[in-house]
Backbone bond lengths (Angstrom), bond angles and torsions (degrees), N, CA, C in turn:
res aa  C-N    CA-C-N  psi(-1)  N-CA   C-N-CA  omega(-1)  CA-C   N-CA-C  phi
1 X - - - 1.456 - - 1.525 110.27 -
2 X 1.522 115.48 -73.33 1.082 118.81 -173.90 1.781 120.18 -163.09
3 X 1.159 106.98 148.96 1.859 89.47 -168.08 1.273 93.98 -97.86
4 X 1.696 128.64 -26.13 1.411 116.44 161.59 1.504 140.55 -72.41
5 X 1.083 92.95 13.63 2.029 112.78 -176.83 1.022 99.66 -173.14
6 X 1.699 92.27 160.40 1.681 113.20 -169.70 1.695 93.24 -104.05
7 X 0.821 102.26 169.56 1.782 102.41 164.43 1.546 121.25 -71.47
8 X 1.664 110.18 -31.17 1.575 101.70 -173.71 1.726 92.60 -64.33
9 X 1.470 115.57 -30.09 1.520 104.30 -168.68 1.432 112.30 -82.41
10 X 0.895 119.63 12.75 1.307 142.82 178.43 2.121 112.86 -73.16
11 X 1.632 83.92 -72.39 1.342 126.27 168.27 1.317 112.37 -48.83
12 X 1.444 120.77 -64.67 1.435 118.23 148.48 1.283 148.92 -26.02
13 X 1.024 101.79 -43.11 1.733 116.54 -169.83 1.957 90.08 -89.34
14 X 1.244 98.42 -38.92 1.358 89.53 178.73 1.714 115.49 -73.32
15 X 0.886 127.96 -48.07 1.365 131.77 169.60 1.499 112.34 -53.46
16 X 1.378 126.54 -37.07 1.320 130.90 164.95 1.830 119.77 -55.83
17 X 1.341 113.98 -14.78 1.196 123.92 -169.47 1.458 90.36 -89.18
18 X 1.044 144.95 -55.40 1.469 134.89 -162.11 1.617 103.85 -72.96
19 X 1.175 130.33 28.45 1.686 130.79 -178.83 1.214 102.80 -110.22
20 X 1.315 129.44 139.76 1.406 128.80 178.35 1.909 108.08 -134.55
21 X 1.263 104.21 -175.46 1.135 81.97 -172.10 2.071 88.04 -137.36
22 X 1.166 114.84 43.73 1.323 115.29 171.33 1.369 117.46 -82.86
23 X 1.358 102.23 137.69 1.966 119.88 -156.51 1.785 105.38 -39.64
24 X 1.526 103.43 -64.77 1.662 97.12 -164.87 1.489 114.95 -46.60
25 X 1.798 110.35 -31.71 1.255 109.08 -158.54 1.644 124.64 -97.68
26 X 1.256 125.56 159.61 1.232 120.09 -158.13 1.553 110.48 -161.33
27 X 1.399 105.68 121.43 1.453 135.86 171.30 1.469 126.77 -36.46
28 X 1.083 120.86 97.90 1.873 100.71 -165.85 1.861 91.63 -113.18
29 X 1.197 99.26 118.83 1.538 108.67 159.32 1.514 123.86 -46.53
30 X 0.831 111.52 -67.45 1.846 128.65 -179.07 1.792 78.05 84.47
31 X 1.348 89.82 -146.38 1.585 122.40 -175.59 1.554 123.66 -63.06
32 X 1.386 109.72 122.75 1.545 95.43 176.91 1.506 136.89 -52.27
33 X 1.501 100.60 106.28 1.338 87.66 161.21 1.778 90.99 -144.18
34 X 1.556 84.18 145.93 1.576 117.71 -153.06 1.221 111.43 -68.83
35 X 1.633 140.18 -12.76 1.370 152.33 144.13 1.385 137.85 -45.47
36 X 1.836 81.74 -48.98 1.595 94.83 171.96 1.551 110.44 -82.25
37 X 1.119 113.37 -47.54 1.653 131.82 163.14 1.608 106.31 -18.36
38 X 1.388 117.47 -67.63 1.012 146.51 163.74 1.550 109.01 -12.35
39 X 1.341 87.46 -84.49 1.591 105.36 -164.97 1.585 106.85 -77.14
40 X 1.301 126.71 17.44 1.652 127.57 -168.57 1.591 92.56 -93.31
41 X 2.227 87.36 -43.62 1.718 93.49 -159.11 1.450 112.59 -71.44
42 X 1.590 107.63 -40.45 1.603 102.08 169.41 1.099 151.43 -49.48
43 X 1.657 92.48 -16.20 1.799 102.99 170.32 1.454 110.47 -88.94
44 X 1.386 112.56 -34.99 1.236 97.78 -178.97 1.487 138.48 -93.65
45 X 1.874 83.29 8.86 1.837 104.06 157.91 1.439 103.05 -85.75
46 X 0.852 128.40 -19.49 1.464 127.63 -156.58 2.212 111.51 -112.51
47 X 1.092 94.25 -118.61 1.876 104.85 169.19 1.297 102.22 -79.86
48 X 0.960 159.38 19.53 1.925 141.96 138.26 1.272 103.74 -136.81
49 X 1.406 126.01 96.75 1.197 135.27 -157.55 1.887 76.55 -116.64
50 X 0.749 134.67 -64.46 2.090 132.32 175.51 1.493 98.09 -70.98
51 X 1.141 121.37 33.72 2.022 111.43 156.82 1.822 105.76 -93.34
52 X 1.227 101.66 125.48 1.268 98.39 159.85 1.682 148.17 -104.06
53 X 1.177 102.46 148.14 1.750 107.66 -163.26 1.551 91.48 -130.08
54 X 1.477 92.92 146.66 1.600 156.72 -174.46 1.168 100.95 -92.86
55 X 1.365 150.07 121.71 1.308 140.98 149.80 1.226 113.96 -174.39
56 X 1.842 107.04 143.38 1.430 97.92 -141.56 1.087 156.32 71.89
57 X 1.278 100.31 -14.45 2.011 120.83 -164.52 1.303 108.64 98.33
58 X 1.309 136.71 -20.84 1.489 147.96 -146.46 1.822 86.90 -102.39
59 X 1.605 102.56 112.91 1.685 123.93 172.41 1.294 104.34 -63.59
60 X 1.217 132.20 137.57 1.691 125.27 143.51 1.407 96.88 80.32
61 X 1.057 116.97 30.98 1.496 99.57 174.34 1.423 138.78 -100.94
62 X 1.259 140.30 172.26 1.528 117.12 -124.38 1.557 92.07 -109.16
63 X 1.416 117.03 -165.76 1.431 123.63 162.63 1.848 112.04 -71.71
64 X 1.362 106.11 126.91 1.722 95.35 173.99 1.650 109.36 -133.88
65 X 1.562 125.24 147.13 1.008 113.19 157.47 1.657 135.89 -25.41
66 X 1.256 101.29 144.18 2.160 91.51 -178.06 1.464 77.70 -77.37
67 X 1.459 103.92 168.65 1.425 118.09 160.16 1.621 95.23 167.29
68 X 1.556 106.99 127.24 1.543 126.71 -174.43 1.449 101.14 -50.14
69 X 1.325 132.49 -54.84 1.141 125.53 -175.05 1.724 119.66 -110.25
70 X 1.327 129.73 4.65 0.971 130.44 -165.40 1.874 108.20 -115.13
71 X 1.542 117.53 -29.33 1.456 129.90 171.20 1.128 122.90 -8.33
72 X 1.804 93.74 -80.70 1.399 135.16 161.47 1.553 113.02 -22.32
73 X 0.775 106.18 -58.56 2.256 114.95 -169.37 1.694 97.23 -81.28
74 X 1.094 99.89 -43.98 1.861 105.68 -169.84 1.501 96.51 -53.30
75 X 1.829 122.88 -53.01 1.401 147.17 -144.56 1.851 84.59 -71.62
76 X 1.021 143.45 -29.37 1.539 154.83 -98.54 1.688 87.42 -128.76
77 X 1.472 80.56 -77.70 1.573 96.25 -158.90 1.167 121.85 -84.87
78 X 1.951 124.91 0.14 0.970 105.51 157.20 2.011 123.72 -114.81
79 X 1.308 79.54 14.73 1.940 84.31 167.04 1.346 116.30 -72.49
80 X 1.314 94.38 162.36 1.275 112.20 155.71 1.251 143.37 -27.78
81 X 1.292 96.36 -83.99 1.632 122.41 162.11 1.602 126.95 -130.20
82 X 1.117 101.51 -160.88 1.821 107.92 -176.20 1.194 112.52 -144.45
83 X 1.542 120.87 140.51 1.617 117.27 179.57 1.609 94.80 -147.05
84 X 1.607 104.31 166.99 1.477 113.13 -173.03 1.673 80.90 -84.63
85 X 1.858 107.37 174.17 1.310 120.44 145.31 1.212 129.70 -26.32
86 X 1.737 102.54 -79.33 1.462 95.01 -176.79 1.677 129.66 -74.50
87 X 0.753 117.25 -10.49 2.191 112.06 158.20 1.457 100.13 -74.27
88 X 1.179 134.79 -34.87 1.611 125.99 -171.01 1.530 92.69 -63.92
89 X 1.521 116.43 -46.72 1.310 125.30 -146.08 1.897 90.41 -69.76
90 X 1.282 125.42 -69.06 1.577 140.94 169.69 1.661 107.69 -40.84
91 X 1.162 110.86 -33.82 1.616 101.94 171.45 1.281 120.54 -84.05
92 X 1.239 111.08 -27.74 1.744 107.18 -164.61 1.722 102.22 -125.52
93 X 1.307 117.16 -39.47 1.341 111.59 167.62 1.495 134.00 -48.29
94 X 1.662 92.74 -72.41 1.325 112.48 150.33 1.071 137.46 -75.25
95 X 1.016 115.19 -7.80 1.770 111.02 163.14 1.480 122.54 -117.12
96 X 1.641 93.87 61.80 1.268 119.26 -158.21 2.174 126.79 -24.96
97 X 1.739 83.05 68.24 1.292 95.13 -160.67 1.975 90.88 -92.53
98 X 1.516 106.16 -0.09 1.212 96.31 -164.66 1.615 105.24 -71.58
99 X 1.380 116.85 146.32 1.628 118.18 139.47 1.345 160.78 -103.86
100 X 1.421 110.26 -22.92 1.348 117.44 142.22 1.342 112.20 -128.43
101 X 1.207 115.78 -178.23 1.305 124.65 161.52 1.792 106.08 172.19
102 X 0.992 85.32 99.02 2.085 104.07 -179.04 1.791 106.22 -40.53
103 X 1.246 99.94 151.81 1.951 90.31 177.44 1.924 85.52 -143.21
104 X 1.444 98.51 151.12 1.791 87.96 148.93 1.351 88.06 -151.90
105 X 1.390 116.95 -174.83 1.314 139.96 -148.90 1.187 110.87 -145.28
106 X 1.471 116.66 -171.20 1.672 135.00 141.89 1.406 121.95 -74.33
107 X 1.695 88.80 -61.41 1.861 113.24 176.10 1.316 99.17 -94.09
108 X 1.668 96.36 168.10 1.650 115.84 151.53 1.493 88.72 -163.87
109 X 1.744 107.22 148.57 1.559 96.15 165.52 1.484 88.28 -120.23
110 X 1.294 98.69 -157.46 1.593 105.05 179.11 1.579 122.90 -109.97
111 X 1.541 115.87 32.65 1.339 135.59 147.91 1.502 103.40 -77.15
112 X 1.324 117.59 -31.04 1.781 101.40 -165.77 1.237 97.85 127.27
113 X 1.719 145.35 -33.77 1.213 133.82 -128.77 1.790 96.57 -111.25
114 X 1.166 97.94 122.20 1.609 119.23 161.29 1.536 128.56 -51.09
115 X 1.188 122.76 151.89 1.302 114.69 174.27 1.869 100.58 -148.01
116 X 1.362 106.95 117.25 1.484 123.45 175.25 1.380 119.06 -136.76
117 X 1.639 99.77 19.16 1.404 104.93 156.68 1.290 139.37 -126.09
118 X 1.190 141.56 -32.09 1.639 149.97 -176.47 1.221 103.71 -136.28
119 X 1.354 143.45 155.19 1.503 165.78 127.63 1.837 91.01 -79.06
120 X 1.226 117.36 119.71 1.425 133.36 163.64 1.656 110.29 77.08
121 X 1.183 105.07 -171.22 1.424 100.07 170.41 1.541 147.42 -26.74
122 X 1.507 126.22 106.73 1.989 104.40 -154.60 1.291 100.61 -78.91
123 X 1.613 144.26 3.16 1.089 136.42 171.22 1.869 102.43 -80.95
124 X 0.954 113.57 -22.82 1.364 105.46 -154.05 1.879 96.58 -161.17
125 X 1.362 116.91 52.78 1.305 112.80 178.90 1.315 126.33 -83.66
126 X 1.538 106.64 149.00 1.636 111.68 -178.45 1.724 113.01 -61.04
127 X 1.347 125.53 -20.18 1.686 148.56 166.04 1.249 125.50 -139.39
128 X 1.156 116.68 116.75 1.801 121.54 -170.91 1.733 86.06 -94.05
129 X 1.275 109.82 99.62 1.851 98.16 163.69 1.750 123.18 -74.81
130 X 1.118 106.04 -168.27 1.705 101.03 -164.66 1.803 103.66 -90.74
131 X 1.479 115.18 18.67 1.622 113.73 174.23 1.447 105.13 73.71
132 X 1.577 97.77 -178.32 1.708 94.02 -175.62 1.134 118.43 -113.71
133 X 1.595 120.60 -9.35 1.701 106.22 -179.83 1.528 98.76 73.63
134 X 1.343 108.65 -147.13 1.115 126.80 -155.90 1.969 108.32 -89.82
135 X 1.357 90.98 14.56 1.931 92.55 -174.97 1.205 100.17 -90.28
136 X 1.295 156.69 12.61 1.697 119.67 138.86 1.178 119.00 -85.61
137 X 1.441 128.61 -60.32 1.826 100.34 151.36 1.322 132.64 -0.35
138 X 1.690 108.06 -78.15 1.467 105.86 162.62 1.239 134.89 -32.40
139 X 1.168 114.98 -50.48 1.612 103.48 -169.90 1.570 90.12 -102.79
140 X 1.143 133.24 62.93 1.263 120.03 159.24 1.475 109.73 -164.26
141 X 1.630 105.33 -15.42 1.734 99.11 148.11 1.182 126.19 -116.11
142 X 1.177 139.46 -18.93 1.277 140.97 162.26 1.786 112.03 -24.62
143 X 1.376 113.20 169.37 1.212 104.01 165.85 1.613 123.63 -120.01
144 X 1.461 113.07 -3.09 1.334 132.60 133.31 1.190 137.46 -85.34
145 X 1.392 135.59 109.95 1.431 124.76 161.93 1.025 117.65 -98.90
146 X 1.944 130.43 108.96 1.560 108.57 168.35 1.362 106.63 -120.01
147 X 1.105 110.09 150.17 1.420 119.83 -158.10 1.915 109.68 -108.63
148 X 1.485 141.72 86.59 1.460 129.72 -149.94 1.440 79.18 -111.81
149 X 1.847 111.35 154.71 1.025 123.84 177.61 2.039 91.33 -140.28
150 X 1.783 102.01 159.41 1.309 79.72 171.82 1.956 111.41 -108.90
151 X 1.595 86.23 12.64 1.914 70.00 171.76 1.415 91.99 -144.85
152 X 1.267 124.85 139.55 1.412 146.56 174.93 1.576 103.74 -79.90
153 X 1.350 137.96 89.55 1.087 133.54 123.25 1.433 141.63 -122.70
154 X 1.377 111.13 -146.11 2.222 102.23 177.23 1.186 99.79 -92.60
155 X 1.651 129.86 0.28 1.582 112.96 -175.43 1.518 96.84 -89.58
156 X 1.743 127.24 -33.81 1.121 115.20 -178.78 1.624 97.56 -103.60
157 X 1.390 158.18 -22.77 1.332 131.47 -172.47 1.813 79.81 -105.26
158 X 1.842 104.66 123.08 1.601 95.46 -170.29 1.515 84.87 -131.73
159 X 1.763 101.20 150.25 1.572 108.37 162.68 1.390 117.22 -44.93
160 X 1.009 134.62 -21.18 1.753 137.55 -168.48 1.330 108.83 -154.74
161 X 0.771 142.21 121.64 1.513 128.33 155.10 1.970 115.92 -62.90
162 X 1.378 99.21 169.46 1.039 108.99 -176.32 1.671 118.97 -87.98
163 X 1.345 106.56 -49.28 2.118 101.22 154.23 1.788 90.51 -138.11
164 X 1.273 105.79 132.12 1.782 106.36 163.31 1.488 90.99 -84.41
165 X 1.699 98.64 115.32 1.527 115.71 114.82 1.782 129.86 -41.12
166 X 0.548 132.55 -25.37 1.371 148.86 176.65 1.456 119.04 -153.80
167 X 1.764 95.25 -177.20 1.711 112.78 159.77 1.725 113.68 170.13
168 X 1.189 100.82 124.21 1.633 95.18 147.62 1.337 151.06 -76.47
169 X 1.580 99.90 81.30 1.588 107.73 -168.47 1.266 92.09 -113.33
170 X 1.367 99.65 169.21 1.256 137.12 -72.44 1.763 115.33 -31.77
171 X 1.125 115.09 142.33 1.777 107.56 176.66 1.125 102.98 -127.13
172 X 1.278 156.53 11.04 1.106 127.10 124.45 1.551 136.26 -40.98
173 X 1.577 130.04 137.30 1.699 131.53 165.05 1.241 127.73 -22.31
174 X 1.004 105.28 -57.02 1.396 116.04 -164.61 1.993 106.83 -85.73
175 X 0.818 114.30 -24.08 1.207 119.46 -160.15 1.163 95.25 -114.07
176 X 1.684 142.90 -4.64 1.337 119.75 155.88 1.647 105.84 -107.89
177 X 1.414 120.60 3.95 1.338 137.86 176.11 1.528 92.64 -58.55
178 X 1.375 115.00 -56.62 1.687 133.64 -166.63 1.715 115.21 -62.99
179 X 1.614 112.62 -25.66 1.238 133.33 178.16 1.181 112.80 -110.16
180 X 1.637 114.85 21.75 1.708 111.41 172.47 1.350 119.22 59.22
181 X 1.539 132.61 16.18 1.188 129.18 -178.60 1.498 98.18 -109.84
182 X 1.532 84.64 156.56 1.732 101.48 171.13 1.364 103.30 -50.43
183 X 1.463 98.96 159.71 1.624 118.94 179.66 1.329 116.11 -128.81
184 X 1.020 121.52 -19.51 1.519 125.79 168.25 1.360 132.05 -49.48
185 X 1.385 127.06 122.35 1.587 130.38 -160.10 1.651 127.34 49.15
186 X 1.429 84.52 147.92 2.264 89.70 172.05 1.151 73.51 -64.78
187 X 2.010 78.12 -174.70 1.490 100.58 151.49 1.362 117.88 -120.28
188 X 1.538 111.39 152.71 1.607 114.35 -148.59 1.502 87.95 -116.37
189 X 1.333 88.26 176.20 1.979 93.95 -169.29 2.004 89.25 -155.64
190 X 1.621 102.42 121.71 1.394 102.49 -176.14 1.600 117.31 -124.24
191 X 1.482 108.12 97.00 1.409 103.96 -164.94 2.054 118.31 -116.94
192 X 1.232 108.05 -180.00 1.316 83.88 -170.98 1.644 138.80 -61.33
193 X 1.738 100.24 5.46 1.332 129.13 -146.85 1.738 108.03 -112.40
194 X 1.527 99.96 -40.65 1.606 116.01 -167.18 1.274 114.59 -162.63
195 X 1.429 124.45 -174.98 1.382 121.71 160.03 1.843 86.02 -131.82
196 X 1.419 104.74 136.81 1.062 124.78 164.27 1.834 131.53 -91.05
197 X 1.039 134.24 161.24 1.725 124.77 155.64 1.844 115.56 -177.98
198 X 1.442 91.28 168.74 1.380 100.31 -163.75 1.242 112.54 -158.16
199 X 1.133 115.07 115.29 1.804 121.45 -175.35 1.476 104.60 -158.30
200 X 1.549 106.93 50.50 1.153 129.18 136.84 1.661 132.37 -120.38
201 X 0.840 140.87 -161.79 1.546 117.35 -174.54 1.541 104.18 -147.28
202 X 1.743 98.55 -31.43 1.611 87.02 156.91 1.356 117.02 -120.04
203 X 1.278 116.59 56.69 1.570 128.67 163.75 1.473 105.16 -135.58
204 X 1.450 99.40 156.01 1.830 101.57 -174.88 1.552 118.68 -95.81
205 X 1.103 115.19 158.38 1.274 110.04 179.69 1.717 120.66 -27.07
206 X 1.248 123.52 155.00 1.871 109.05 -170.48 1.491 93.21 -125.26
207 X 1.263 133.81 177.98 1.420 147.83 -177.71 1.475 82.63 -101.77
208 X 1.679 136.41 125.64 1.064 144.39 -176.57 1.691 102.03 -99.02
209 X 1.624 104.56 -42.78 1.381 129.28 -171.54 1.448 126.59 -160.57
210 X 1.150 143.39 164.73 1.235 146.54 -143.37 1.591 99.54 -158.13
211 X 1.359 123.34 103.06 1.512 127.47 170.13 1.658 107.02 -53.44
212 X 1.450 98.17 149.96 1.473 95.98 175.53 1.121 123.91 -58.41
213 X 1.673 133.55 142.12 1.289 127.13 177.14 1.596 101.80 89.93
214 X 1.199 125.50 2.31 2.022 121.78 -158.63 1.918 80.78 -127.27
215 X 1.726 95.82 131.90 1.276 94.96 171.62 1.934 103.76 -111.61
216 X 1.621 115.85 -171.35 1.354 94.62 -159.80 1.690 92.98 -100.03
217 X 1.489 112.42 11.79 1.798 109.96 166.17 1.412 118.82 -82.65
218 X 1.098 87.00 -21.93 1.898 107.48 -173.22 1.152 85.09 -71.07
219 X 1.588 138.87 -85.66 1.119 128.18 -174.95 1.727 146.58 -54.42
220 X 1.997 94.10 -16.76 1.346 94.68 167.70 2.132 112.98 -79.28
221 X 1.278 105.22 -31.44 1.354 101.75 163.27 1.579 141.84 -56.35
222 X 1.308 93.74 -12.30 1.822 105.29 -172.08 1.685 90.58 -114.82
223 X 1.264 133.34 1.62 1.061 121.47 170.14 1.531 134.50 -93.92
224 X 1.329 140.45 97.27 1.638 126.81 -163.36 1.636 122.26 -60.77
225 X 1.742 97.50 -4.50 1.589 87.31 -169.62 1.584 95.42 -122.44
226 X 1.565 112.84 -175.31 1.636 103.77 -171.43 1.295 98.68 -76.39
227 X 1.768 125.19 -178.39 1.092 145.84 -174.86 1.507 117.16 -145.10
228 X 1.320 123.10 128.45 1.604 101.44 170.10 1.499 93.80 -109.00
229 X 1.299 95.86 130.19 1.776 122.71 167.55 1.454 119.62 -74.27
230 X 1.031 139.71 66.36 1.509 150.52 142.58 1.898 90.20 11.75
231 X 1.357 113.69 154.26 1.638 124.79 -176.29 1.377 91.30 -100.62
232 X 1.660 128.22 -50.37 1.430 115.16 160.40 1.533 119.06 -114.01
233 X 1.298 108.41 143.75 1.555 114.95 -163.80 1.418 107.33 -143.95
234 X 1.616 107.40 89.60 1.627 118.02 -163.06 1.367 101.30 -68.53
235 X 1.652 106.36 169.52 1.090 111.46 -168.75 1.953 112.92 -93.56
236 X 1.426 116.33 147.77 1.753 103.00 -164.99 1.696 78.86 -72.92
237 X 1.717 67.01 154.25 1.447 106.69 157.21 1.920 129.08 -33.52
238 X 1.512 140.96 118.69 1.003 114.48 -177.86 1.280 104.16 -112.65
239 X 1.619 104.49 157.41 1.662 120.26 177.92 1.371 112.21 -35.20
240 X 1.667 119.57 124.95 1.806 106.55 171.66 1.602 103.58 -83.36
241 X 1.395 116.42 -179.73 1.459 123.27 -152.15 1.870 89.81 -90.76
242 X 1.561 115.15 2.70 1.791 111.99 168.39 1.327 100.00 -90.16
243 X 1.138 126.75 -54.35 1.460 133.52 163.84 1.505 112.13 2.46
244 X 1.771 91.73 -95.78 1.335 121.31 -177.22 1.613 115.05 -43.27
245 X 1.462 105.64 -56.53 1.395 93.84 166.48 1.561 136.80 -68.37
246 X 1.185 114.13 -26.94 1.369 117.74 -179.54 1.874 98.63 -71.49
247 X 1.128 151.10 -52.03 1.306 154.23 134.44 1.456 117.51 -5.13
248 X 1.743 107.84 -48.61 2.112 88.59 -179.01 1.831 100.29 -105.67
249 X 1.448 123.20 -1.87 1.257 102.64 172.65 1.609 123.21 -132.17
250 X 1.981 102.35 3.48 1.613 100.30 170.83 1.757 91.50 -96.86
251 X 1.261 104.76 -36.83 1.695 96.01 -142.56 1.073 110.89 -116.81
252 X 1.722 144.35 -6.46 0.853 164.95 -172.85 1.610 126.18 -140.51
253 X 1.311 121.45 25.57 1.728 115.24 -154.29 1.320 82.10 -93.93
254 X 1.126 165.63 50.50 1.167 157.31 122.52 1.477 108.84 -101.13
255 X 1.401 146.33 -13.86 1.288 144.04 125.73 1.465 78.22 103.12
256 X 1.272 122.20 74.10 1.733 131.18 -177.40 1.565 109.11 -95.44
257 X 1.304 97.62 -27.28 1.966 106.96 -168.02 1.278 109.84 -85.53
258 X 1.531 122.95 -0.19 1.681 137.46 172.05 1.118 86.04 -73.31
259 X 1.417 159.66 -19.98 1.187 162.75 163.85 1.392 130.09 -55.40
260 X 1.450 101.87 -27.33 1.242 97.48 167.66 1.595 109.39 -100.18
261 X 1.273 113.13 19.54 1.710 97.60 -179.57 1.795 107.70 -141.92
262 X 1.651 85.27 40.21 1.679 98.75 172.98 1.662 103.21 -121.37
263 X 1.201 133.40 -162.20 0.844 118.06 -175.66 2.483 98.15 -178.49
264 X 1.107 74.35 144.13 2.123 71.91 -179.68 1.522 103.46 75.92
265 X 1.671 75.90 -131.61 1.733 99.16 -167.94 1.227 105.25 -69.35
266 X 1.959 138.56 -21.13 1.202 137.04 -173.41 1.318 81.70 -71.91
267 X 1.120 146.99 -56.22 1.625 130.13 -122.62 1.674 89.03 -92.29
268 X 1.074 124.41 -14.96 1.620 134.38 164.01 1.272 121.91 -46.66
269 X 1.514 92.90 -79.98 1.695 120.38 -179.05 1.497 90.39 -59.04
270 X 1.328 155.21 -38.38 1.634 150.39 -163.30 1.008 114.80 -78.66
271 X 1.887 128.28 -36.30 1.338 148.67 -136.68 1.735 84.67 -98.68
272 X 2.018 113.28 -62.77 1.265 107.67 148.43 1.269 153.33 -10.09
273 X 1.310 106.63 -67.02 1.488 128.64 165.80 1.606 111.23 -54.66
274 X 1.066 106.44 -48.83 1.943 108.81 -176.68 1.215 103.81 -97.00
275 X 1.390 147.74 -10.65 1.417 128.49 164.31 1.976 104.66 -73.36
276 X 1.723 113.54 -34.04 1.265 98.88 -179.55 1.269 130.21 -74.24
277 X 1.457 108.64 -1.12 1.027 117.52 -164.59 1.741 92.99 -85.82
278 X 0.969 110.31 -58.98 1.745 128.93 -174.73 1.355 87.20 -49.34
279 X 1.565 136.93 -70.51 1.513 116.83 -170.02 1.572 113.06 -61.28
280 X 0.829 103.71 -53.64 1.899 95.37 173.29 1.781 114.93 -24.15
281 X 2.056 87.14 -55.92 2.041 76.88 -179.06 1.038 134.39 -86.66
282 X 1.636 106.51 1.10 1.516 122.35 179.29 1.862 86.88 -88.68
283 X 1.014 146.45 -52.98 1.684 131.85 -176.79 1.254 114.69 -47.32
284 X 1.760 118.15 -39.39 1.264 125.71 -169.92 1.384 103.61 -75.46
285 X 1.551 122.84 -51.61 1.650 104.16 153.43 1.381 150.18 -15.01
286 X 1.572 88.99 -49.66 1.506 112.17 -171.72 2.005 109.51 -72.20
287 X 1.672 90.31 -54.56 1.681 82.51 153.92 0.893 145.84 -68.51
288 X 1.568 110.25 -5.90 2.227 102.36 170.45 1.579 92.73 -76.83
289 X 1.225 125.51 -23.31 1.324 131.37 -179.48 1.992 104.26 89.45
């Protein structure tokens, strides 16, 4: 790929591009995960420095280091304000004030529809996953859906999923205009391979972009569902050298988002590795006093 970037920062910077920082609209974190996390803080170190984010419950709250156990308190104390779940949920969910909010999965097919619950049968599945929380809402009021995975193939981009947890149906304009839903943006899909999207309803997902070094066979082969191949299909955007740095030493120096692209016993032995690290600098704190 590149000796000056990794690919998750890759992925990032690209997912960071769809954040804006226009008044009505507003950023909802949901649940940590350290990718999306990622890419919230870079925009709003960077081009949406007045976008606001939701997270935690905590209004207006600022850019903070990732950190497994430290986020949370950072997210706290420098917002605005504070709200329970459910008014966050009626203000911004439902009152489709949301604007992004990243999702990934197990599945995705190429209807739109998520899967964050079963691998195989839901009476009797080969993997009971941990459900979705608050992701069909998400991807069906928001006015961004992007969907990041960290490995591009047909076991995770699948002709069907196995049960949707969710979906964005209908995505075409006009036809969710008619069902009172937001209309704003396809939905994009950002993996280590391409960025995908679709905001038509009877057309299939399209090759939006092509990571450097990624051709568009490479990606029609690792994909389970159809694809329309664009005749030219530029290459994404890569991390600039502010990027990259603001990512491994404002917003990421504990390197938390390697987390999302391990998997088992790595994501064990890693989870390890970066919680000791965090107690080490929280002790060394404790002794400057």
């Amino acid at each position: 790929m590149s000796d000056r970037y990794d690919i998750h920062e890759l992925m990032v910077c690209r997912i960071a591009s769809e954040m804006t920082d226009d008044e009505d609209l507003v950023t909802i974190l949901g649940s940590f995960t350290p990718l999306a996390y990622a890419s919230y803080m870079l925009a709003k170190l960077t081009h949406a420095p007045d976008a606001w984010m939701v997270g935690y419950n905590s209004i207006g709250m600022p850019a903070v280091e990732l950190s497994f156990t430290g986020a949370e308190a950072a997210a706290y104390r420098g917002a605005y304000a504070r709200n329970s779940f459910t008014p966050n949920g009626h203000l911004v969910h439902l009152g489709t004030h949301g604007l992004l909010e990243c999702v990934s999965a197990a599945q995705m097919d190429g209807d739109g529809a998520i899967n964050l619950s079963v691998i195989g049968p839901y009476d009797s599945p080969k993997v009971r996953l941990p459900g979705g929380a608050g992701a069909p809402e998400v991807v069906q009021n928001y006015r961004k859906v992007v969907a990041y995975f960290s490995k591009h193939d047909a076991r995770t981009l699948v002709k069907k999923v196995d049960f949707a947890t969710g979906r964005r149906t209908p995505v075409s304009k006009d036809a969710r205009e008619k069902l009172g839903l937001v209309t704003d943006g396809p939905v994009t899909i950002v993996t280590p391979l391409a960025v995908l999207a679709k905001s038509d309803d009877d057309r299939p997902f399209a090759i939006e972009s092509l990571h450097p070094g990624v051709t568009a066979e490479e990606v029609v082969e690792n994909t389970g569902f159809e694809l329309e191949v664009p005749a030219d299909i530029p290459t994404t955007t890569e991390p600039t050298d502010e990027q990259v740095k603001l990512l491994r030493e404002t917003i990421d120096p504990l390197g938390t988002v390697r987390f999302d692209f391990l998997g088992g016993a790595e994501r064990l032995a890693y989870l390890d590795e970066v919680l000791a690290k965090e107690w080490a600098r929280a002790e060394a704190l404790l002794a400057k006093g």
